[in-house]
Structures are given as C-alpha cells and as structure tokens.
C-alpha positions in Angstrom: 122.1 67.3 110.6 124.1 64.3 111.2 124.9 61.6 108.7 122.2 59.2 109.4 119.9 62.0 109.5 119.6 62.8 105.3 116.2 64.0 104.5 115.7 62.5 100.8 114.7 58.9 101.2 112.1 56.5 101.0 108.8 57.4 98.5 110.0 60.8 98.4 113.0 59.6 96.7 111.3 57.1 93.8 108.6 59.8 93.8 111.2 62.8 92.6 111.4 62.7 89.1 107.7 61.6 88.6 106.5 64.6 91.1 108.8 66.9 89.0 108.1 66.1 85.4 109.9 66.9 82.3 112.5 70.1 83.8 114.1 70.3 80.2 112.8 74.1 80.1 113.7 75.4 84.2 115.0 78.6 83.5 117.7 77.8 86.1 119.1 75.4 83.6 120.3 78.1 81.5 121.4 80.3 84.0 124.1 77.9 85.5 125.0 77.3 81.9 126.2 80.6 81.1 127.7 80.9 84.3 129.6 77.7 83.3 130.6 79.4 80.4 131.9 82.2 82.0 133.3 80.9 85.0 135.2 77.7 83.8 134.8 74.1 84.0 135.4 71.3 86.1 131.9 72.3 88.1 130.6 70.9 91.0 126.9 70.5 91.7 126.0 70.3 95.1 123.1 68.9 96.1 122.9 66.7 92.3 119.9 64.4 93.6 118.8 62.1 90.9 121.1 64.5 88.3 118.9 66.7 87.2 121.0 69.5 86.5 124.5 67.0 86.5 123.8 64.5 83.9 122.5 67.2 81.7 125.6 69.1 81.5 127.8 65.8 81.7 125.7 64.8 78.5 126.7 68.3 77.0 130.2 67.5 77.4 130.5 69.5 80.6 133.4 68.2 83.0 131.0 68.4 86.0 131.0 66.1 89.3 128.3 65.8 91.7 127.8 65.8 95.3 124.9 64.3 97.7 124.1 63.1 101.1 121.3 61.1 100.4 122.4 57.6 99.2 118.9 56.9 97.6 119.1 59.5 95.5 122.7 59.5 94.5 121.5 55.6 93.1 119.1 56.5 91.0 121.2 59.3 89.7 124.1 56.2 88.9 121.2 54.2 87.4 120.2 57.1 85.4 123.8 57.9 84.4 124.6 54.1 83.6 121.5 54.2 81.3 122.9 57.3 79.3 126.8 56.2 79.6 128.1 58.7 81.2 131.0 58.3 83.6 129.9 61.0 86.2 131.8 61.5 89.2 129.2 61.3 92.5 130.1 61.3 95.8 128.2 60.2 99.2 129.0 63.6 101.6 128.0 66.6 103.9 128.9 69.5 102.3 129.5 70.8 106.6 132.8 68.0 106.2 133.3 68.2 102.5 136.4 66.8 101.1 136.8 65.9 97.5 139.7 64.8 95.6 139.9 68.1 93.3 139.1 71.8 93.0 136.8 73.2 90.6 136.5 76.8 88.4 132.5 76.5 89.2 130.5 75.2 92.0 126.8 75.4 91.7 123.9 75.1 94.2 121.1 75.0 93.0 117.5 74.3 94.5 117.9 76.6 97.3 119.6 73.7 98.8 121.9 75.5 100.9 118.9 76.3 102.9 118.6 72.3 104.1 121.3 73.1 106.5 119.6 75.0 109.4 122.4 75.7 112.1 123.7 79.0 111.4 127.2 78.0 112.2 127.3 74.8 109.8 126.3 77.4 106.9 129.1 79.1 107.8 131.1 75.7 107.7 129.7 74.6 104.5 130.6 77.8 102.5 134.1 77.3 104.2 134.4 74.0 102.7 132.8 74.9 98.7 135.5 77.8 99.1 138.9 75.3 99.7 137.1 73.2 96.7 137.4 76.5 94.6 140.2 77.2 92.2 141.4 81.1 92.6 139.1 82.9 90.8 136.5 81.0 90.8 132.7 81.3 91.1 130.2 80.1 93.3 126.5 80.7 92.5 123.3 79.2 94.3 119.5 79.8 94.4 118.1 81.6 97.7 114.4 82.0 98.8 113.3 84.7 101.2 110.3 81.9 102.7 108.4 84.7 104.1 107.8 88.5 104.7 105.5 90.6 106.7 102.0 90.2 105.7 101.8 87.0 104.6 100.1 83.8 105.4 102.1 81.9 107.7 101.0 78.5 106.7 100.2 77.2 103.5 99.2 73.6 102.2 99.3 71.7 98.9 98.9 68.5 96.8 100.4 67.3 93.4 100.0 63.6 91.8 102.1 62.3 88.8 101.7 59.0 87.1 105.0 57.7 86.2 105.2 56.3 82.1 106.6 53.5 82.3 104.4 51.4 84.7 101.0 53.8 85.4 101.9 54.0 88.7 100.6 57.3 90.6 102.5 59.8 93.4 100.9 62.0 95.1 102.0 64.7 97.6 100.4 66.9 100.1 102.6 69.3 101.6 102.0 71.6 104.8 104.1 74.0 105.7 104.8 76.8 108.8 107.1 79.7 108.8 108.3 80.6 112.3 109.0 84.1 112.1 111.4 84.2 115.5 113.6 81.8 114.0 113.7 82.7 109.9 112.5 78.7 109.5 110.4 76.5 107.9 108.6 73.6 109.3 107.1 70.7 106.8 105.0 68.0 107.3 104.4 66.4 103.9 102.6 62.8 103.1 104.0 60.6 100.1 101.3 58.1 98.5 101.8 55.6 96.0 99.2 54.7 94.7 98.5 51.6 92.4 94.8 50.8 90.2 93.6 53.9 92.3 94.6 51.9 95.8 97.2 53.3 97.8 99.8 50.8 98.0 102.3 52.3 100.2 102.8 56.0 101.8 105.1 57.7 104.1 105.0 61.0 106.2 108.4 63.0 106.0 108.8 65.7 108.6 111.4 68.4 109.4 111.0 70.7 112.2 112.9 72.9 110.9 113.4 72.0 107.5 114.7 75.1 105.8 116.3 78.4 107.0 114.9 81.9 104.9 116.9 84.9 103.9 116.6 88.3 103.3 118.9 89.6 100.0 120.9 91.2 102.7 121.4 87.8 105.0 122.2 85.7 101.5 124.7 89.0 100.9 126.6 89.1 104.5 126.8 85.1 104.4 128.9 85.0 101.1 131.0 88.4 102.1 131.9 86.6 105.4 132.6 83.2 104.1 135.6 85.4 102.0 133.5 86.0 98.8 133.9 89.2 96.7 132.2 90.5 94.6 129.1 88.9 95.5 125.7 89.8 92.6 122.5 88.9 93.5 120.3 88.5 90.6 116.6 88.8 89.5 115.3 84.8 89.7 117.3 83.1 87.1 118.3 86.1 84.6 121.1 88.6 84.4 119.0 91.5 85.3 120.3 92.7 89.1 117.7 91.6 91.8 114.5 93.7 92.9 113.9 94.8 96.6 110.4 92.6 96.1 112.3 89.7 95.0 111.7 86.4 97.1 113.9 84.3 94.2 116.9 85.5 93.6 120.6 84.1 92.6 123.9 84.7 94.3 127.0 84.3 92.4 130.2 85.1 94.0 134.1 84.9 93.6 136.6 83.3 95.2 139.9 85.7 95.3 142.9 84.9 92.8 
C-alpha cells in the first residue's frame, strides 16, 4: 500500500460511526483495558480511526496516542477529540515506516487491522517497527481473524443502514466479499449510499482486491515469534480464557524482551 493509496475515505469515512452505532459495550474494550492495566501506560493505538477505542481511554485518564493513515478519519477523530477536550496525540503514518517521537509500555491493535496490510514482507516490517516503539518489556496485543476454513462458503454478501441523530440522514452498506483460498485473502467490493428523504443523495463503490490477509492461530503465532516476540498467548475472542482450536477470533498479546 503506498501512501496515496489509504483505504478509509470518502462515505465510508462520514458513514463509520453511524454504520457502527453505540460500541460503549464491545467486549474488546475491556480486554485492551486490562491489558493496559497490566502492561503499563503510555499506549499506542494503531489503526485509532475516528477514536473509538483512543478517545475512550484518553477520557479515562489513560496516557494513550494514536496512529492512522487515513487523513479523513484521523479529522473527525480531532473534531471528536476537540468536542470532548482532550489533547490526544494523532499522527498521519504507515505503520510499514513508522516513526514516532516516543516508546510506549502498550501498543494495541485492534480491529484486526494488521490484516489491512497484505504483502507478507510489509507485515514483517510493520511488527519491526511497533517493536522499536516498544519499551523493554512491553506488550503488544491485536485482534486476528482466521477469514476462512475448509467447508465454508467462499463468498458471502450483506447490507446494514443507520440513520445518523443529529440530522436524519441514512447510510447504508452492502458488502460482498471473496476468499481466495491460494492466497489466504480477501477480496471486497462494498457500495456506500447516503441517502437523504428516502433519495440517495450521494454513493460510492470501495474496492480492494485484496483487501485483507487471513491466519491460522499458528501463522498469527510464527509472525509475532519471528518479529522477536516472546512469550506470545493467543486468547479465546476477547477474554482471558486460552484460545480454542475452532476459534476464528482470537487475541494475540505478546512481549517485547527486557
């Protein structure tokens, strides 16, 4: 991906939050937390979008900075910031090239977002980089999918629509998506409508061909262990009970050696 290729623009961008709803209660919310707790602040949230996970901890008191390569989103993440007064540290980058003016105890990543980046070689590059933003000792934890296993349908469509509050506007989504099996990827094709007194107003197609790379609980393992991690868990979804061989969610958290 190069840096005038970010993915989160346009409708889907102002259509986010809407399309999302109220994510006071994501049970991944509470998982970084105690990882927080444990690990040490300041944090770094990778991938912060419009702050969903960053301005909720910065509001907690949470030293926590936040990192993005989509400029859209990283604006109305300011606005939203601005609106709550909180002086929240965001930064425009790749995390491929990342290079920040401090280290952190935590680094968090959630969404499966390390998934975005496709090329085998610039996963390898991005954990590189997290790791020399890591204090000794600390932790790095992210959300993995496994997209697909044997059996299974290998496309799959769907729609959502959301009406935002504060001006009855409408979203809608319709998503399609298309595992390739010989290269562990994703392909999406999904249409962005906005949609005003039941007219459409505006809409956008977004595709990614590929758009997100799958792993097996032994791929998310081997990438950690050879980016330098140790001890790396893998855990059931977003709980502290040790993953399950059927698990498709799961959550890595790994070390970075004193």
């Amino acid at each position: 991906m190069t840096a005038t290729d970010y993915e989160y623009r346009g409708l889907l961008a102002e259509a986010w939050d809407v399309l999302r709803g109220d994510t006071s209660d994501w049970s991944d919310r509470f998982f970084y937390r105690d990882v927080i707790k444990q690990s040490g602040q300041p944090v770094l949230d990778v991938g912060c979008g419009t702050g969903r996970l960053l301005l909720d901890y910065a509001a907690q008191g949470i030293d926590i900075d936040g990192v993005d390569n989509s400029p859209e989103m990283l604006a109305l993440c300011r606005t939203k910031a601005a609106a709550q007064d909180l002086p929240v540290a965001m930064y425009e980058q790749y995390v491929e090239t990342l290079e920040l003016p401090r280290h952190y105890r935590t680094i968090l990543i959630p969404s499966s977002s390390l998934q975005l980046i496709i090329d085998p070689a610039a996963v390898d590059r991005a954990l590189q980089r997290l790791a020399a933003h890591l204090l000794p000792g600390g932790t790095i934890t992210a959300s993995i999918m496994t997209l697909w296993k044997e059996g299974e349908p290998l496309e799959s469509e769907w729609e959502a629509s959301a009406v935002r509050s504060d001006d009855g506007v409408t979203f809608r989504r319709v998503a399609r998506t298309r595992f390739d099996p010989g290269i562990d990827c994703e392909h999406t094709e999904d249409l962005y409508q906005k949609i005003v007194n039941e007219q459409v107003v505006s809409e956008e197609q977004h595709r990614r061909s590929p758009a997100t790379r799958s792993y097996t609980q032994a791929q998310a393992r081997d990438l950690f262990e050879r980016a330098g991690f140790s001890d790396v868990r893998l855990y059931h979804e977003f709980t502290h009970e040790p993953v399950q061989p059927e698990d498709s969610l799961f959550t890595v958290v790994a070390c970075w050696p004193e």
